[in-house]
Backbone as CSV, one residue per row, in Angstrom:
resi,resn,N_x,N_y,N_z,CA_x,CA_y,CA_z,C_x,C_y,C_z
1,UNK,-18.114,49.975,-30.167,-16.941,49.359,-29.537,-17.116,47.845,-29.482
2,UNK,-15.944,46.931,-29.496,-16.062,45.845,-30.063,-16.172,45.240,-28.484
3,UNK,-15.978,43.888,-28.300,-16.378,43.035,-26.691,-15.086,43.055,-26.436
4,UNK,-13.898,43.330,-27.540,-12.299,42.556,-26.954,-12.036,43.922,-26.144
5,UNK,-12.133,44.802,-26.041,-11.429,46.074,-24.851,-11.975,45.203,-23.494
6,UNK,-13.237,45.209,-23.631,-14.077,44.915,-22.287,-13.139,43.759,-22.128
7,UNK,-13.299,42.666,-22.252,-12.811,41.053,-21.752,-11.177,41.247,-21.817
8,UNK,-10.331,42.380,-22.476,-9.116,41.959,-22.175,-8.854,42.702,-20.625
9,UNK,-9.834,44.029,-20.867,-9.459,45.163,-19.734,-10.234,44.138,-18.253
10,UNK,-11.151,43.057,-18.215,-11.337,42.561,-16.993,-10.744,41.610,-16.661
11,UNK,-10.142,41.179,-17.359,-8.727,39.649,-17.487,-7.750,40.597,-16.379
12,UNK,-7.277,41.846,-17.432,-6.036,42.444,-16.414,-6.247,42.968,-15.294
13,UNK,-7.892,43.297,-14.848,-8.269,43.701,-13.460,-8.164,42.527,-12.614
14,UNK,-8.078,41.328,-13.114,-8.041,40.185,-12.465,-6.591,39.311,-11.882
15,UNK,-5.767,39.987,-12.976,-4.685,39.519,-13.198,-4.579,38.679,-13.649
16,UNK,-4.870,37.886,-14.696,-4.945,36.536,-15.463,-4.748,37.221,-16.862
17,UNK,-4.334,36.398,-17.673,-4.012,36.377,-19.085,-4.878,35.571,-19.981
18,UNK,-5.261,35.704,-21.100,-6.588,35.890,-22.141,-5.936,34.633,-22.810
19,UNK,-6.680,33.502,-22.719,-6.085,32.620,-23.284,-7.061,32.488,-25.190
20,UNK,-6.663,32.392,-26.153,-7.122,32.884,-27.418,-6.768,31.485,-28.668
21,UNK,-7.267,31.002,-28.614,-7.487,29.730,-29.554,-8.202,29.973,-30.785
22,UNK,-7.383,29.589,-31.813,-7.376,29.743,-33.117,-8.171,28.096,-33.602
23,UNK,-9.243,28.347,-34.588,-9.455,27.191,-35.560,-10.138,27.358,-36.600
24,UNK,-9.356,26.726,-37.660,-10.462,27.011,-38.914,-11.880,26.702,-38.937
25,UNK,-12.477,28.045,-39.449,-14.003,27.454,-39.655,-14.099,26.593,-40.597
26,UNK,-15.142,25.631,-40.192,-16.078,23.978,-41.044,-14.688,23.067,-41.048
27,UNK,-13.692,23.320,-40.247,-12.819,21.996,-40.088,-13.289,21.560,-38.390
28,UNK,-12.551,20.156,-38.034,-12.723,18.906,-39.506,-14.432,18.609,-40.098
29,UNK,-15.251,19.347,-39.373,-16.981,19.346,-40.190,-17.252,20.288,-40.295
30,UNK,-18.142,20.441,-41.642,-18.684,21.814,-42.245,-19.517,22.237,-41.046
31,UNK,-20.441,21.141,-40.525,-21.279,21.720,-39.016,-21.092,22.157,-38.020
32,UNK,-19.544,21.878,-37.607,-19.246,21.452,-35.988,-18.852,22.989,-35.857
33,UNK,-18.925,24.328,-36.504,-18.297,25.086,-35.792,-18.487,25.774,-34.873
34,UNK,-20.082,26.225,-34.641,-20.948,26.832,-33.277,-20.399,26.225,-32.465
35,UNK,-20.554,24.549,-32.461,-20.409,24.168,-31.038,-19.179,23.926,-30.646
36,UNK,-18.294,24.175,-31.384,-16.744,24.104,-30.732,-16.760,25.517,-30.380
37,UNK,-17.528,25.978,-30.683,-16.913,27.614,-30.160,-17.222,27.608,-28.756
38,UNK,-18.249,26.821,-28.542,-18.839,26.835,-27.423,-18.163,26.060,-26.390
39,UNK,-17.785,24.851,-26.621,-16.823,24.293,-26.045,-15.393,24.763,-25.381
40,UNK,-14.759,25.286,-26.470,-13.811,26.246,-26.220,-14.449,27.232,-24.926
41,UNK,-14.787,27.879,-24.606,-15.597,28.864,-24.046,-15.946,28.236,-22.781
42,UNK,-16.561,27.149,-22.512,-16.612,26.355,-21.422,-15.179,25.769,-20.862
43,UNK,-14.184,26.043,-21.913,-13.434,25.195,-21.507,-11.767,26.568,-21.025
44,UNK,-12.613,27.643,-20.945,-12.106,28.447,-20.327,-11.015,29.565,-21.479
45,UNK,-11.488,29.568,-23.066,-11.310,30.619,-23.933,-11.826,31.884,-23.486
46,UNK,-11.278,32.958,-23.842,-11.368,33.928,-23.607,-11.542,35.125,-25.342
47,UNK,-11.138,34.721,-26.005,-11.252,35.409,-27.567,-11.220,34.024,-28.333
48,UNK,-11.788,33.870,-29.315,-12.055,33.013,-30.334,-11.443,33.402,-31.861
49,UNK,-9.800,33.173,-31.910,-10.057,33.578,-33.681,-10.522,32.483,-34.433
50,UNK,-10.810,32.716,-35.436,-11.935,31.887,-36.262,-11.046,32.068,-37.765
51,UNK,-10.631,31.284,-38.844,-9.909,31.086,-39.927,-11.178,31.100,-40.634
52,UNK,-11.108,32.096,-41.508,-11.764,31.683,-43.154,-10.940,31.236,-43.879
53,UNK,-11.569,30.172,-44.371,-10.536,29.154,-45.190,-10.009,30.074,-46.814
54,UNK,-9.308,29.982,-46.829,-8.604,30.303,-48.048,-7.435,29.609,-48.886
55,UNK,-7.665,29.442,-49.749,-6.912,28.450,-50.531,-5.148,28.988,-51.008
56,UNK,-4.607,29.861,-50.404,-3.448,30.294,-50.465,-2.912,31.038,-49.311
57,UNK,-2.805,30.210,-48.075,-2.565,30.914,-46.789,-1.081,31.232,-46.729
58,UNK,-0.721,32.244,-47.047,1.142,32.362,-47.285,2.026,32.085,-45.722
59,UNK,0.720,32.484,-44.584,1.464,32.457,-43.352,1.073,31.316,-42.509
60,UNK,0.587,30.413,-43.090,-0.118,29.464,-42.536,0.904,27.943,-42.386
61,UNK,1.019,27.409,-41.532,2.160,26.321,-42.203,1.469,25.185,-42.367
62,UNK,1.891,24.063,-42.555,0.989,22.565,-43.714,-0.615,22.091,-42.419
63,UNK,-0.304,22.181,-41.467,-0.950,21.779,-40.694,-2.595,22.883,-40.718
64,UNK,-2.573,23.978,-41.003,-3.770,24.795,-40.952,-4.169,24.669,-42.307
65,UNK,-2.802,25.002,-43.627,-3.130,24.521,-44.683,-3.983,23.594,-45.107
66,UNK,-4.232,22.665,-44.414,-4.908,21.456,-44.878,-6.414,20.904,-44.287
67,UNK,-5.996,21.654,-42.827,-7.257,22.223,-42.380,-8.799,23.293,-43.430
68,UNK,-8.027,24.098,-43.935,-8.098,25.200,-44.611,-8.862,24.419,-46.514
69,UNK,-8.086,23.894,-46.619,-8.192,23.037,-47.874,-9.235,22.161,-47.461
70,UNK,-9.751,21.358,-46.061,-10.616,20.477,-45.893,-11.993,20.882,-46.160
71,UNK,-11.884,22.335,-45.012,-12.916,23.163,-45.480,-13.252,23.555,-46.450
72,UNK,-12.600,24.238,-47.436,-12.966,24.644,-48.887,-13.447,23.982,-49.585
73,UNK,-12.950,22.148,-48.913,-13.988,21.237,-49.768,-15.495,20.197,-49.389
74,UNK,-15.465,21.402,-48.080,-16.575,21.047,-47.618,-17.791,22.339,-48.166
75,UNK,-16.828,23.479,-48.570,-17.956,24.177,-48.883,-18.180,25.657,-47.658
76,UNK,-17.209,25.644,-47.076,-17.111,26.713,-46.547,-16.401,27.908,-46.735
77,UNK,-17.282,28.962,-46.872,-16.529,30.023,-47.418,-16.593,31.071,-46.364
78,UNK,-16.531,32.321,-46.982,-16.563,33.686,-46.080,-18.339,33.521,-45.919
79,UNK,-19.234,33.847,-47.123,-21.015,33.286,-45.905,-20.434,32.862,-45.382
80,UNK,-20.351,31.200,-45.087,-20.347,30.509,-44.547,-19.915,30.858,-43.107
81,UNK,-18.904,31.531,-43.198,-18.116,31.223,-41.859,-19.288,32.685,-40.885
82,UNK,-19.368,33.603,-41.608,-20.557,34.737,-41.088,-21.490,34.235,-40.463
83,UNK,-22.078,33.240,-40.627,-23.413,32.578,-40.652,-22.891,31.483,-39.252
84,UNK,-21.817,30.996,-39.692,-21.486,30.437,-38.282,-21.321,31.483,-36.790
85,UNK,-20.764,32.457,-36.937,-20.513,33.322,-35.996,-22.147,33.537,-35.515
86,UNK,-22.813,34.100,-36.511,-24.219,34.285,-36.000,-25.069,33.253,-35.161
87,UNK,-24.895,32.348,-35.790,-25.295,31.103,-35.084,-24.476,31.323,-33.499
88,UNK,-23.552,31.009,-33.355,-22.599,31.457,-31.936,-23.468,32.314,-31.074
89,UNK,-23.795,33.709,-31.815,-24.155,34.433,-31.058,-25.495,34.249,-30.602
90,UNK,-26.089,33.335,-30.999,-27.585,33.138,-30.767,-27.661,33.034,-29.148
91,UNK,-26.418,31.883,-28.444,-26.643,31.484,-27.166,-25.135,32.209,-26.144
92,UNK,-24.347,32.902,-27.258,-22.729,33.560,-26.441,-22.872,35.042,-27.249
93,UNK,-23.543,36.311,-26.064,-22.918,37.631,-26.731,-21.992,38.000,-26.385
94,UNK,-21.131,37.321,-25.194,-20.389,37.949,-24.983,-18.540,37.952,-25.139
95,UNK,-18.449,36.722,-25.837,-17.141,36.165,-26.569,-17.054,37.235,-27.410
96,UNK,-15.704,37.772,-27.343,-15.182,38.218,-28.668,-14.855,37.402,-29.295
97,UNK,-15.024,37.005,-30.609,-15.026,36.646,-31.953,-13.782,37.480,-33.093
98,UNK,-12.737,36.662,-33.322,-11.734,37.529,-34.222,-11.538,36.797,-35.473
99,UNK,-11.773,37.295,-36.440,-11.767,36.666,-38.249,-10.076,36.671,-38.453
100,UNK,-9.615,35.591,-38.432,-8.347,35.849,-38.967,-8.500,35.161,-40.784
101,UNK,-7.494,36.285,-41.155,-7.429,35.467,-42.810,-6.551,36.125,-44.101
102,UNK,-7.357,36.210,-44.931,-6.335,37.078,-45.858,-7.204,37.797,-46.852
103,UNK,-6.808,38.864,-47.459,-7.195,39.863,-48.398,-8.377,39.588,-49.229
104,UNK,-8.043,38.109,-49.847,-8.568,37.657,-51.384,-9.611,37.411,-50.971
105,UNK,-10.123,36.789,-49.955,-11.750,37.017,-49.396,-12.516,37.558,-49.228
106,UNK,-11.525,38.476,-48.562,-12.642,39.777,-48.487,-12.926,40.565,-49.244
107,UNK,-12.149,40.578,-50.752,-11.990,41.758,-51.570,-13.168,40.933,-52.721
108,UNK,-12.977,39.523,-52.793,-13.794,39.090,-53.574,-15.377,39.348,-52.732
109,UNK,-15.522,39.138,-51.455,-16.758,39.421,-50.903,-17.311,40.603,-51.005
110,UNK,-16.347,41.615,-51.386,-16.986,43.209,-51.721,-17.241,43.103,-52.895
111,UNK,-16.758,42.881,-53.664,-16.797,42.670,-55.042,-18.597,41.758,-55.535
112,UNK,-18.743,40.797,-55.085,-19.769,40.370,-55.006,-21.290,41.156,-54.117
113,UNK,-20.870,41.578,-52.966,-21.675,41.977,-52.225,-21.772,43.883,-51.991
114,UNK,-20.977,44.243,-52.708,-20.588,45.583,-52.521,-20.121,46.275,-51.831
115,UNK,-19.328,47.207,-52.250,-18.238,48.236,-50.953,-18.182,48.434,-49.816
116,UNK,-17.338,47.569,-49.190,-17.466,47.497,-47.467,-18.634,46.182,-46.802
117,UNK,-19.336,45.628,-47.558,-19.793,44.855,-47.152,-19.324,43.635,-46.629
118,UNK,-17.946,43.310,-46.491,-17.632,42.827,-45.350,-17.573,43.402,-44.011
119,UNK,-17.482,44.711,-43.916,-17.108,45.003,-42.844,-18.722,45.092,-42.186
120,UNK,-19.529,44.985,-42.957,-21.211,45.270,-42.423,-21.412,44.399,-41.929
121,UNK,-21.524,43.088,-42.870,-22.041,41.680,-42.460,-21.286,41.391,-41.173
122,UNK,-19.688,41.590,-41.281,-18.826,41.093,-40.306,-19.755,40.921,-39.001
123,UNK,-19.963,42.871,-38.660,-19.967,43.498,-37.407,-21.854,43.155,-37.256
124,UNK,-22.413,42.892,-38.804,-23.721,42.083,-37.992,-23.809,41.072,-37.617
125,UNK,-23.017,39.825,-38.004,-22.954,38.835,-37.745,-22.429,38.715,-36.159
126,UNK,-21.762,39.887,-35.453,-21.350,39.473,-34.341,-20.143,39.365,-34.267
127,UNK,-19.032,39.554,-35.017,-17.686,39.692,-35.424,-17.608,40.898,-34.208
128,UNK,-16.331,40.038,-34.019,-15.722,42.107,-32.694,-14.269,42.309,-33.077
129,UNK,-13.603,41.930,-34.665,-12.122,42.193,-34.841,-12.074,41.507,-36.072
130,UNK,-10.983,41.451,-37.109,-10.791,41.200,-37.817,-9.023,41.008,-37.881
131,UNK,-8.128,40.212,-38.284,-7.077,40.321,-38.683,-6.794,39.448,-40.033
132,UNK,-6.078,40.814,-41.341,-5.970,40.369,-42.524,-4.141,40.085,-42.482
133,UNK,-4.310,38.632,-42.362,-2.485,38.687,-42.622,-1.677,39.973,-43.860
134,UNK,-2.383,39.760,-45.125,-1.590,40.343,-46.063,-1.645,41.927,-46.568
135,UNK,-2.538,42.317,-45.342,-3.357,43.837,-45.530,-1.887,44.643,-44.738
136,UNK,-1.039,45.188,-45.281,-0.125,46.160,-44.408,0.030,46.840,-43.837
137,UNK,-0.127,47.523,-42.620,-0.654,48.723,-42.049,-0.150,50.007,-43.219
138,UNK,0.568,50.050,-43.808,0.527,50.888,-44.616,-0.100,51.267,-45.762
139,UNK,-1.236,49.999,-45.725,-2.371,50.322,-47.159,-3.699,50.188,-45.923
140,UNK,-3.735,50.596,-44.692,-4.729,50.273,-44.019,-5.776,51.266,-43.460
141,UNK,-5.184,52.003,-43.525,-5.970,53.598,-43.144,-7.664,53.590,-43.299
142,UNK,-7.711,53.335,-43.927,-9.297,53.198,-44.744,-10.217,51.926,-44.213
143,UNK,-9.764,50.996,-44.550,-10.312,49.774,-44.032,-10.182,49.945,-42.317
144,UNK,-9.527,50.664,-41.550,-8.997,50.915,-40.345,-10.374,51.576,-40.166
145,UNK,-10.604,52.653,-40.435,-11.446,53.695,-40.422,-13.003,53.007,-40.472
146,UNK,-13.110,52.303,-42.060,-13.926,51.796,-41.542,-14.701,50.462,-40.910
147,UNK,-13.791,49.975,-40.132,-13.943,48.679,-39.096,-14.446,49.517,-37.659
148,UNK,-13.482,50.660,-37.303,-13.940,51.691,-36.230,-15.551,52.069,-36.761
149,UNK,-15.701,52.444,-37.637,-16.996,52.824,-37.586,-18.272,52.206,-37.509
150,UNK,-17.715,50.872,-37.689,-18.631,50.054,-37.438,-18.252,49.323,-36.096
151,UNK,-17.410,49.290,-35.209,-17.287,48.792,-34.007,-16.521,47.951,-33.964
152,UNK,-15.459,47.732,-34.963,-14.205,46.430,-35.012,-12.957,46.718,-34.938
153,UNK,-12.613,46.118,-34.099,-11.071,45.738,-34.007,-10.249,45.540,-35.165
154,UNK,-9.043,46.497,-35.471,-7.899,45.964,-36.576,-7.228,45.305,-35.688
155,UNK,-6.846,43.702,-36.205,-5.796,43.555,-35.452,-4.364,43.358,-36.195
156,UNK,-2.944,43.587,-35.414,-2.175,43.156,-36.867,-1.212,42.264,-36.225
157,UNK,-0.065,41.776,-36.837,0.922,40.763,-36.870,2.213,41.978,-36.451
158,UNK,2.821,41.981,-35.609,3.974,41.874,-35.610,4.983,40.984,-35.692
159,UNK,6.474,40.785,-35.794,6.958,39.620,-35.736,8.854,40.036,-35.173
160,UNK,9.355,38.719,-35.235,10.921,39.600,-34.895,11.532,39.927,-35.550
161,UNK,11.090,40.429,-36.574,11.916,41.332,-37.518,11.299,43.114,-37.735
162,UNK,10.261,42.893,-37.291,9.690,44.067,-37.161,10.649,45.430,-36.641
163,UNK,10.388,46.426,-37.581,11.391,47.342,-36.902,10.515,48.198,-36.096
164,UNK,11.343,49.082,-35.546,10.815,50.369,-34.515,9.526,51.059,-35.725
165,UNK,10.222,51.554,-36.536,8.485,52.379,-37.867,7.741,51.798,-37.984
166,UNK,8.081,50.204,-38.207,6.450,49.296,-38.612,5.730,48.875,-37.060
167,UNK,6.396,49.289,-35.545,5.667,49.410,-34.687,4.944,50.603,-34.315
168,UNK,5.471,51.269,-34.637,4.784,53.006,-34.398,3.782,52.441,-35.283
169,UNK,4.044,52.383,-36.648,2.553,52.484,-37.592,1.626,51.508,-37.174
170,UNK,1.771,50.188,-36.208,1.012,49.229,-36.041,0.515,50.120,-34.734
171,UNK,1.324,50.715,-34.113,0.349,51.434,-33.054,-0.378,52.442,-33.401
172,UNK,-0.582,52.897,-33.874,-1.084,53.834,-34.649,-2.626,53.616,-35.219
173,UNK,-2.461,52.284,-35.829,-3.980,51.889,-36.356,-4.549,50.414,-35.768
174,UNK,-3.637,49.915,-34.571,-3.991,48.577,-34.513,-5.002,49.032,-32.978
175,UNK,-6.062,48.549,-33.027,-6.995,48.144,-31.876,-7.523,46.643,-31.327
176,UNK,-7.940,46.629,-30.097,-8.113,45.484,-29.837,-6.652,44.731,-29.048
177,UNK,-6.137,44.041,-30.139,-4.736,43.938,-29.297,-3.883,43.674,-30.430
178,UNK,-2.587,43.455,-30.452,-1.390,43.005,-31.174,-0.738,41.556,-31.039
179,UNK,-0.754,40.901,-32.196,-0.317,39.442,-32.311,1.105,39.227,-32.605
180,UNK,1.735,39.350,-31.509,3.579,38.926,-31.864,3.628,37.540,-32.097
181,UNK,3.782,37.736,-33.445,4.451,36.237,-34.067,5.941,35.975,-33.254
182,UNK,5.773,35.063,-32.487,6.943,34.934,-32.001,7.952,33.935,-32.439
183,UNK,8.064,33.356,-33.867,9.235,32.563,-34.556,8.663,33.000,-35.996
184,UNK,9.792,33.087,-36.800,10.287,33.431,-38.173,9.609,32.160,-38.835
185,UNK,8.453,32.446,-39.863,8.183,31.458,-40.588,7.251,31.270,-40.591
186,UNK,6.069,30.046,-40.631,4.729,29.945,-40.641,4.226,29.422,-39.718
187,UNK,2.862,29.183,-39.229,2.644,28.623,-38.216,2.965,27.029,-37.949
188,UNK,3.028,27.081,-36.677,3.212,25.029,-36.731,5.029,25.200,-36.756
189,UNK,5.396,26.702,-36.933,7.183,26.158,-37.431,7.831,26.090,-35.873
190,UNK,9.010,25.463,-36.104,10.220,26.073,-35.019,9.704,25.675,-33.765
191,UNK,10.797,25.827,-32.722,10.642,25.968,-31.449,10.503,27.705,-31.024
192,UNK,9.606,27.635,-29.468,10.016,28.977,-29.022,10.614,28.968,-28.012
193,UNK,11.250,30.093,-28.094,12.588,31.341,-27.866,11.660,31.611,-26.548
194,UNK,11.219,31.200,-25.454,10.849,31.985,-24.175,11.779,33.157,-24.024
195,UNK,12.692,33.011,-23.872,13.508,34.224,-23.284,13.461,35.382,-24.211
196,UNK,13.610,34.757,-25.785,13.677,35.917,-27.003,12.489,36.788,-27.107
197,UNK,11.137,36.364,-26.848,9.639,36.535,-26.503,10.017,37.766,-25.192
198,UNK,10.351,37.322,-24.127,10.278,38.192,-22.902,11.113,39.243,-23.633
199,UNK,12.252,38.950,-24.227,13.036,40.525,-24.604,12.449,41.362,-25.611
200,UNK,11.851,40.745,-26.080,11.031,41.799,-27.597,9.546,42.358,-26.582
201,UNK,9.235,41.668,-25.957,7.826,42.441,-25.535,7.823,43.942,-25.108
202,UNK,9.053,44.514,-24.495,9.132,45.280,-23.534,9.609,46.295,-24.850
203,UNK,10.019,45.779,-25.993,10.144,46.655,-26.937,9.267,46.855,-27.777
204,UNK,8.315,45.982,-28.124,6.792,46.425,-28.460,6.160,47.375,-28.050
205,UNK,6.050,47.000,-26.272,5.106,47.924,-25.504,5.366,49.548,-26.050
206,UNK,6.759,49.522,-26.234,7.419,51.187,-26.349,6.303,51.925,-27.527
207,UNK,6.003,51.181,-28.588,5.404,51.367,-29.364,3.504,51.776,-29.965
208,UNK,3.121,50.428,-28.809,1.806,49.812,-29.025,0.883,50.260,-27.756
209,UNK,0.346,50.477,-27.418,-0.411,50.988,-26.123,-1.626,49.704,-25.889
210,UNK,-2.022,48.969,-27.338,-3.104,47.681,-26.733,-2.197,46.730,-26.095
211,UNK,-2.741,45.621,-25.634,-2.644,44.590,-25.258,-1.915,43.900,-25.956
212,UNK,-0.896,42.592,-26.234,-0.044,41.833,-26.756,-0.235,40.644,-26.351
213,UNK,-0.669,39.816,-27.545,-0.881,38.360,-27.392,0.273,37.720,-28.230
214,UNK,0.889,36.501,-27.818,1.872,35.708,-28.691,1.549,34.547,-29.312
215,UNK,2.057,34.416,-30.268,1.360,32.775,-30.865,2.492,32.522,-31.860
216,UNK,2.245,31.381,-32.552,2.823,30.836,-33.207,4.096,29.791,-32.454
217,UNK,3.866,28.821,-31.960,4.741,27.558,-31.508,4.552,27.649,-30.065
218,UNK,3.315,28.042,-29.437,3.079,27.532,-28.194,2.220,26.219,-28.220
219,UNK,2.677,24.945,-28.239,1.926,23.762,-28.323,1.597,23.118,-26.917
220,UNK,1.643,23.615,-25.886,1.268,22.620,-24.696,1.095,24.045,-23.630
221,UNK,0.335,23.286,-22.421,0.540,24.219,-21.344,1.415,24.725,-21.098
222,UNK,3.041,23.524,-20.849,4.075,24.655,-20.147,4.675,25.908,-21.054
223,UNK,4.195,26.060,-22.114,4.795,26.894,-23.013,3.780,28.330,-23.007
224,UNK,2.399,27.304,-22.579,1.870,28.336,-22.603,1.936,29.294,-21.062
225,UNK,2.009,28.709,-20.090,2.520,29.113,-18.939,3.580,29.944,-18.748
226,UNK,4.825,29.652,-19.495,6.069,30.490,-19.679,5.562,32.362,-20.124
227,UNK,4.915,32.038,-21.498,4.403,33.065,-22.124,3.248,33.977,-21.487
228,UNK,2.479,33.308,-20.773,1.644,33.838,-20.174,2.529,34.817,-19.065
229,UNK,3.586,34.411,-18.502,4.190,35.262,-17.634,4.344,36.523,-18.043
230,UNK,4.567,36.989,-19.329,4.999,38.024,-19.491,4.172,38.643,-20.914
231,UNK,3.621,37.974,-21.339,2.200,38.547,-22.578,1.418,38.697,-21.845
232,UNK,0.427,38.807,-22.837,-1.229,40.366,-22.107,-1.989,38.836,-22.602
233,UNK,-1.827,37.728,-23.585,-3.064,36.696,-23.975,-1.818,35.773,-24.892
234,UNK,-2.221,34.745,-24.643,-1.514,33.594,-25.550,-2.176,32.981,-26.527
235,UNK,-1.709,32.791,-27.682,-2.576,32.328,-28.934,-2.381,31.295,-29.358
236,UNK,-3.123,30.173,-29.447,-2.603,28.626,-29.654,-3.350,27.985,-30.745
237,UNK,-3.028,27.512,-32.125,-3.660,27.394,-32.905,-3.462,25.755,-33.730
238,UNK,-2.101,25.672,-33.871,-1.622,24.666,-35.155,-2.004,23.121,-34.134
239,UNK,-1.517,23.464,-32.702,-1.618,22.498,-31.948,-3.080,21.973,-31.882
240,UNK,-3.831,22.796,-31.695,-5.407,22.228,-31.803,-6.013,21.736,-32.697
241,UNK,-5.819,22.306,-34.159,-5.957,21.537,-35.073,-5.260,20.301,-35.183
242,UNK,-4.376,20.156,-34.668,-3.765,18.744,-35.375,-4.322,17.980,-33.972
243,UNK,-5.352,18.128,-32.774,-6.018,17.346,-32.050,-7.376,16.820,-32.426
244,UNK,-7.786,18.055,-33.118,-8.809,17.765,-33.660,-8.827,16.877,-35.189
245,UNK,-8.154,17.131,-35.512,-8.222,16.704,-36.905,-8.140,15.068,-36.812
246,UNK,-9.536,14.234,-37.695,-9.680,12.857,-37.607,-9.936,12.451,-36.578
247,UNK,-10.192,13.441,-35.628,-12.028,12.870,-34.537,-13.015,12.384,-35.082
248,UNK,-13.609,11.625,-34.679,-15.162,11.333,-34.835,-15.896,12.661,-34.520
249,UNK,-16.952,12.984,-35.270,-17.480,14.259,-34.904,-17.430,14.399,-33.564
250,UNK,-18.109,13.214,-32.832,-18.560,12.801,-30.960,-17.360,13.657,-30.306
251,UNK,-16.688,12.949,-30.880,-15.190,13.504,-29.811,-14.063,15.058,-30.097
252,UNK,-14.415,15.666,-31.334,-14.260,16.869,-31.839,-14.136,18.487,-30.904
253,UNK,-15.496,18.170,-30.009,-15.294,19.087,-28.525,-15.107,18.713,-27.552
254,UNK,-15.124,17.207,-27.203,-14.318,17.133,-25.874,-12.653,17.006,-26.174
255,UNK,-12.082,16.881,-27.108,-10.935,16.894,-27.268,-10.412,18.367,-27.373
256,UNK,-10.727,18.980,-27.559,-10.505,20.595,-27.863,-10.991,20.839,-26.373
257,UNK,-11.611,20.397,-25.493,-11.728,21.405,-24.357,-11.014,21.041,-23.125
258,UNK,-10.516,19.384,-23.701,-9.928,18.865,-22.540,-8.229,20.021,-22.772
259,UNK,-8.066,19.533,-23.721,-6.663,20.437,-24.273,-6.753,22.038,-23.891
260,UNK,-7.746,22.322,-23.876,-7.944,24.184,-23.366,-7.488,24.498,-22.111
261,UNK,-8.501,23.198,-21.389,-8.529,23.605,-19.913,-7.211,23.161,-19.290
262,UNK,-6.993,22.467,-19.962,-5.043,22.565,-19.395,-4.439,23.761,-19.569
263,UNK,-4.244,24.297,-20.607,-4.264,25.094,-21.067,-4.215,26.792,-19.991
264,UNK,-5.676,26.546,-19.907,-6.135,27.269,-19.459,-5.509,27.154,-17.944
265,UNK,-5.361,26.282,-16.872,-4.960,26.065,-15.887,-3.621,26.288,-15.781
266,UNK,-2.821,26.392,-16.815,-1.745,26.925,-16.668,-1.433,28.194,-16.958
267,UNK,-2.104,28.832,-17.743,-2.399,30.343,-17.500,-2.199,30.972,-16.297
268,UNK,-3.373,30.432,-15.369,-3.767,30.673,-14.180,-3.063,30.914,-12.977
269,UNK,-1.720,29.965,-13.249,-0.167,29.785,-12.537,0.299,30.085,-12.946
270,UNK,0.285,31.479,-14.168,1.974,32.034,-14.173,2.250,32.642,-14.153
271,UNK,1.197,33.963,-12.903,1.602,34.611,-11.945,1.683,35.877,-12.643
């Protein structure tokens, strides 16, 4: 069993909401990624997704894109980003850790390393979830099967177009929790729909029995505050990168934690 049941199921004994910050691994330095994790974490994170960079992010919008592209030319790959998590875990076992990314990584990493050996390394490295944007719950059964057997979380994307079948089937194989894309398009797009968010959740739930986190265009506390009212964890990603991005290394984690703990403090108030 992965760490995300435990840390979401003592958030809701608490009544507080799972605040979940997204950043590409080896951006903006191939080095800096242990210790932003760590930062984050001090700075009152609760799940860590972590981007393997990939050079064709279809759901990604220009701002992670380039993030994504920085890394690749720093030399960070899927190792790479494994090896960072491990490192993490040297001094944090108890963060859940979530791989967000896409197919072509991982399929080339089996391919190289052999059948399922992502899902090995993942769950040795300290990985507690995985979410493949372009993997469908309907080609997922297998890879589902075996992430459970090794102790990982599927996680998947819903969005507002999602119908009633593609929520049954996401409930069906999704563990850990569920990521409602909450605006049409890529990340970094649009404004959010607070109110449109509160009306789709209650039609998720019908479906999904984990937990429900939202992301995509929550850029500041009060947005994240709004959302927090009525999601299970809020997911904040495009905004952090574009804080971080063109720091001096020095200032790379205090800028990311000052931004959390706001963040985070508004969580805390929204009841």
């Amino acid at each position: 069993m992965s760490r995300i049941p435990t840390k979401l199921a003592q958030l809701k004994a608490e009544g507080r909401k799972a605040l979940i910050p997204y950043v590409t691994a080896g951006f903006p330095y191939a080095d800096i990624t242990p210790e932003l994790m760590h930062a984050m974490v001090a700075a009152g994170s609760d799940v860590i997704e972590l981007g393997v960079p990939f050079s064709d992010p279809m759901a990604d919008g220009p701002v992670i894109q380039k993030a994504g592209e920085k890394a690749l030319s720093l030399g960070v790959g899927t190792t790479q980003v494994l090896t960072m998590v491990k490192t993490f875990r040297q001094a944090d076992t108890t963060t859940p850790v979530v791989l967000m990314g896409y197919a072509n990584p991982v399929e080339a990493y089996n391919l190289k390393h052999g059948p399922d050996s992502f899902v090995r390394d993942a769950a040795a490295a300290g990985v507690d979830g995985v979410l493949i944007v372009d993997y469908p719950p309907e080609e997922c059964e297998q890879f589902a099967a075996t992430l459970k057997a090794h102790g990982l979380d599927l996680i998947f994307l819903l969005a507002p177009t999602s119908t009633p079948e593609r929520m049954d089937l996401v409930g069906r194989l999704a563990s850990g929790y569920v990521y409602y894309v909450s605006l049409k398009g890529v990340t970094g797009a649009g404004t959010l729909d607070t109110a449109a968010v509160e009306a789709m959740l209650p039609r998720i739930r019908e479906h999904v029995s984990v937990p429900v986190g939202v992301g995509f265009g929550i850029r500041d506390a009060a947005t994240a505050r709004a959302i927090g009212r009525v999601a299970d964890a809020v997911v904040i990603g495009t905004k952090l990168i574009q804080l971080i991005e063109g720091q001096d290394r020095s200032q790379v984690c205090p800028v990311a934690a000052e931004f959390l703990a706001g963040v985070r403090t508004a969580l805390d108030q929204a009841g």
